[in-house]
Wavefront OBJ file of the C-alpha trace (Angstrom):
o trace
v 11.433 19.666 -53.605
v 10.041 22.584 -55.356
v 10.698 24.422 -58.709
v 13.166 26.656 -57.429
v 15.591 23.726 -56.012
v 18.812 23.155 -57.128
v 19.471 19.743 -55.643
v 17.795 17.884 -52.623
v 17.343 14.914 -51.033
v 14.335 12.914 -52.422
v 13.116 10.102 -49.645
v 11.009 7.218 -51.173
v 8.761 7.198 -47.786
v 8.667 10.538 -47.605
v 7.197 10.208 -51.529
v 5.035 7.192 -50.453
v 3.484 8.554 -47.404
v 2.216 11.794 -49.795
v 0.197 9.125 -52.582
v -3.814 9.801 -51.439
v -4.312 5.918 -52.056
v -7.403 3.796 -52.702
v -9.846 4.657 -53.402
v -7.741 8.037 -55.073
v -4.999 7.634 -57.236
v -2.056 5.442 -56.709
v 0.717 8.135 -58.048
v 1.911 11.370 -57.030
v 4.432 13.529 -58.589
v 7.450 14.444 -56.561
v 9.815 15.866 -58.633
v 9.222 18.714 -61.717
v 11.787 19.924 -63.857
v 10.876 21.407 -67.164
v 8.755 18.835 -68.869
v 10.411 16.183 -66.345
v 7.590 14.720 -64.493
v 8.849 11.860 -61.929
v 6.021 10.459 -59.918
v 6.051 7.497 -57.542
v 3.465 4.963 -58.009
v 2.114 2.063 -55.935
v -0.256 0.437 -58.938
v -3.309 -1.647 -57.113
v -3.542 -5.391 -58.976
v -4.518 -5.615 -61.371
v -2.614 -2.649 -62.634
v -3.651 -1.543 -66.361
v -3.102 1.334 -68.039
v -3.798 2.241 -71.669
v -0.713 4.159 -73.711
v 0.957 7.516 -72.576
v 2.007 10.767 -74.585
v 4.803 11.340 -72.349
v 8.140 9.142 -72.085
v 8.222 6.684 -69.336
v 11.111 5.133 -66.855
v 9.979 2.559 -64.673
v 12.345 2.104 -61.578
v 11.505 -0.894 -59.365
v 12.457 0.284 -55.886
v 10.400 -3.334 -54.556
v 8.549 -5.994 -55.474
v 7.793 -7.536 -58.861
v 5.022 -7.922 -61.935
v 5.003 -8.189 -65.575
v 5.143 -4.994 -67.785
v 3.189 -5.682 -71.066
v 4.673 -3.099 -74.187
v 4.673 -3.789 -77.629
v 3.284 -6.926 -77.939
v 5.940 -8.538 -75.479
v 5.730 -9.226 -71.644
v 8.821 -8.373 -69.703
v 9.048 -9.889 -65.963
v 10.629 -7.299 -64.067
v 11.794 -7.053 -59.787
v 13.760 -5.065 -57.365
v 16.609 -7.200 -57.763
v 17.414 -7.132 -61.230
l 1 2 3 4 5 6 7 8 9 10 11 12 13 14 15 16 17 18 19 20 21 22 23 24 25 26 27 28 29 30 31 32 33 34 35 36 37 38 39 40 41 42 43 44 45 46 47 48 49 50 51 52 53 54 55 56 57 58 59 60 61 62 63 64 65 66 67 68 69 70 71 72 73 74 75 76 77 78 79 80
């Protein structure tokens, strides 16, 4: 989808297949909308990352892992 799009359809291979992967980055942004930002990543393990400026929403479309924020460790997989 570009910047001029209204609506679309947004497939999550079509995402997938467009991430560079190892060894380039893991991410790539598919959808921009003002200072919206979604990318789709597929983190390599182990997968840390130091704080971001910009909000975050984590959607787990598969699979499962630990998220460590604030000093607390949520579990966290596609089914729940």
């Amino acid at each position: 989808m570009n910047q001029i799009d209204r609506s679309g359809l947004i497939r999550l291979t079509d995402a997938e297949a467009a991430i560079p992967g190892p060894p380039g980055p893991h991410s790539v942004s598919f959808l921009q909308r003002g200072t919206l930002n979604v990318k789709l990543s597929l983190p390599v393990h182990p997968n840390q990352q130091t704080p971001h400026t910009q909000d975050e929403l984590y959607v787990i479309a598969r699979g499962s892992g630990v998220l460590v924020h604030d000093g607390r460790r949520d579990s966290f997989d596609a089914a729940t």
